[in-house]
C-alpha positions in Angstrom: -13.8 -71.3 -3.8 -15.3 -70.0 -0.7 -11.7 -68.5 0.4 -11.6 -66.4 -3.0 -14.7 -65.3 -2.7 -13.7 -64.1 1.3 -10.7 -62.5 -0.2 -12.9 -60.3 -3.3 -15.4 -59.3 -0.6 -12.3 -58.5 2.0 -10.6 -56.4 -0.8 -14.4 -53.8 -1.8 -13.9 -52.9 1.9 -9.9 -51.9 1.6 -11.0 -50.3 -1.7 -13.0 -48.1 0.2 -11.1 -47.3 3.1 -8.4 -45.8 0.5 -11.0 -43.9 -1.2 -11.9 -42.0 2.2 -8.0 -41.9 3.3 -7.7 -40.5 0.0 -10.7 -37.9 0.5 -9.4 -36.9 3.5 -6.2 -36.0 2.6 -7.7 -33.8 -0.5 -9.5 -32.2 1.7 -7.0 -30.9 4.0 -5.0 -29.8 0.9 -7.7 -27.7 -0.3 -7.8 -26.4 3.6 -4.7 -25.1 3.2 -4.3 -24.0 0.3 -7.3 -21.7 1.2 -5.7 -21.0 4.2 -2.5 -19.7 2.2 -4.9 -17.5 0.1 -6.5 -15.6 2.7 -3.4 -15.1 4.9 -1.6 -13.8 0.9 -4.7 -11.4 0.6 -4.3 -10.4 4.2 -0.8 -9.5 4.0 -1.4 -7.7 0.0 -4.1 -5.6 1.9 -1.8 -4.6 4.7 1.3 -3.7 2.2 -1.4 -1.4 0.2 -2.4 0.1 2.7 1.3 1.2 3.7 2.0 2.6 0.5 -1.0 4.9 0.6 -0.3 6.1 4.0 3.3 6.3 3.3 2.0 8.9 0.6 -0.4 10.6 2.7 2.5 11.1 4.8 4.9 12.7 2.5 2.6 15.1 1.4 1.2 15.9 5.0 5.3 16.5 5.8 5.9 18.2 2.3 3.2 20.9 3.3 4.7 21.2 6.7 8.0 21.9 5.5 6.7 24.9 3.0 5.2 26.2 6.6 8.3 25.9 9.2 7.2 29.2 10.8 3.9 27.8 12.2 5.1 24.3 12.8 4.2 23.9 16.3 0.6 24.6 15.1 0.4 21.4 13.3 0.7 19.6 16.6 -2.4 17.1 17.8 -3.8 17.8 14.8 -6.3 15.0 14.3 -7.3 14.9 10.1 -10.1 12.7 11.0 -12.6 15.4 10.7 -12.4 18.5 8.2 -11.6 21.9 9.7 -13.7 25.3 8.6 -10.8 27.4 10.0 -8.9 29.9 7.6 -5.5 29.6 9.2 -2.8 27.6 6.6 -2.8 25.1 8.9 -6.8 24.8 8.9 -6.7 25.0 5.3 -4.1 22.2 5.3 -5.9 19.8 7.4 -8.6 19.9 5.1 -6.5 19.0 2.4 -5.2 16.2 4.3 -8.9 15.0 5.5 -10.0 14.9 1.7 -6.5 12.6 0.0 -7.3 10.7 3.3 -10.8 9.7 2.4 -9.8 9.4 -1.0 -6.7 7.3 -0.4 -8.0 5.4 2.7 -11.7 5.7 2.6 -14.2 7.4 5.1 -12.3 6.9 8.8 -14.2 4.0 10.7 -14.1 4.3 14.6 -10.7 2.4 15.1 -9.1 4.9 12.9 -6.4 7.2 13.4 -4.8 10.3 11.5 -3.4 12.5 13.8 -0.2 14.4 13.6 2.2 15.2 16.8 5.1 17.8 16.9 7.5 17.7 19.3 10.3 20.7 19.3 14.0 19.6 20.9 16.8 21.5 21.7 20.6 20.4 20.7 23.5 22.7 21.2 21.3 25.5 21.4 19.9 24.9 17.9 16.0 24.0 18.0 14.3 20.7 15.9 11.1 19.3 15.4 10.3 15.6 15.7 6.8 15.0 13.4 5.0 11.6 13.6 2.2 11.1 11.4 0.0 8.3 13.1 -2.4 6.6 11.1 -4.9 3.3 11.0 -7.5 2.6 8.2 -9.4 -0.5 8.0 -11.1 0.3 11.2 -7.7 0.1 12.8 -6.5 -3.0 11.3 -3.8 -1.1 9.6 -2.0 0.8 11.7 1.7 2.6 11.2 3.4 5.7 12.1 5.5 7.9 10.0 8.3 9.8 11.8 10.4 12.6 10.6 13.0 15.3 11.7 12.9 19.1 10.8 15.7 21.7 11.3 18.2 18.7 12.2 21.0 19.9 13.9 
């Protein structure tokens, strides 16, 4: 009987072992499965916040276009701050400043929102190249927005 009785007690301690195999190997499920949540909330985040600047954007480049004349005025024009000029493109930049804030919330100090306007010649026939360049989340979200005016 005594070799039975060895064999029972040898078989509690397997038990156990297989019950903190087991433990472990819930554990790291539940690791990454957490791990796939935050990266899926990460990457969510970073696709809203490309659609709203993607709208800032075409309305900053919508405004533009209904002021071709003055374009070259719009250029290093940082919408991080609000402007108390009276010019159109003053006016405009405070429009831009306040759907920014709306869309994107007050801008942290990584953030960006400036505009750049380069003018090109081709066959004697003058373009503008606009980026838009923007970052919200303190600059965790960061893209640019590029478009051409007066193409040739």
């Amino acid at each position: 009987m005594g070799g039975v009785e060895l064999m029972h007690n040898n078989q509690k301690g397997v038990a156990l072992v297989e019950a903190l195999v087991a433990a472990v190997i819930v554990g790291i499920g539940f690791i990454a499965v957490f791990g796939l949540a935050s990266t899926s909330t990460r990457v969510l985040m970073s696709s809203i916040d490309r659609e709203k600047q993607n709208m800032l954007a075409n309305m900053i480049y919508e405004d533009m276009l209904t002021d071709t004349a003055n374009i070259l005025k719009y250029h290093n024009i940082d919408f991080k701050n609000s402007s108390g000029g009276s010019a159109s493109h003053d006016k405009k930049r405070a429009k831009w400043f306040n759907a920014a804030n709306k869309k994107l919330g007050s801008s942290l100090t990584n953030d960006k929102r400036k505009i750049e306007v380069v003018k090109k010649t081709k066959s004697g026939k003058d373009y503008y190249v606009v980026t838009i360049r923007m970052a919200s989340r303190d600059g965790k979200a960061s893209n640019h927005f590029k478009r051409v005016i007066n193409a040739p």
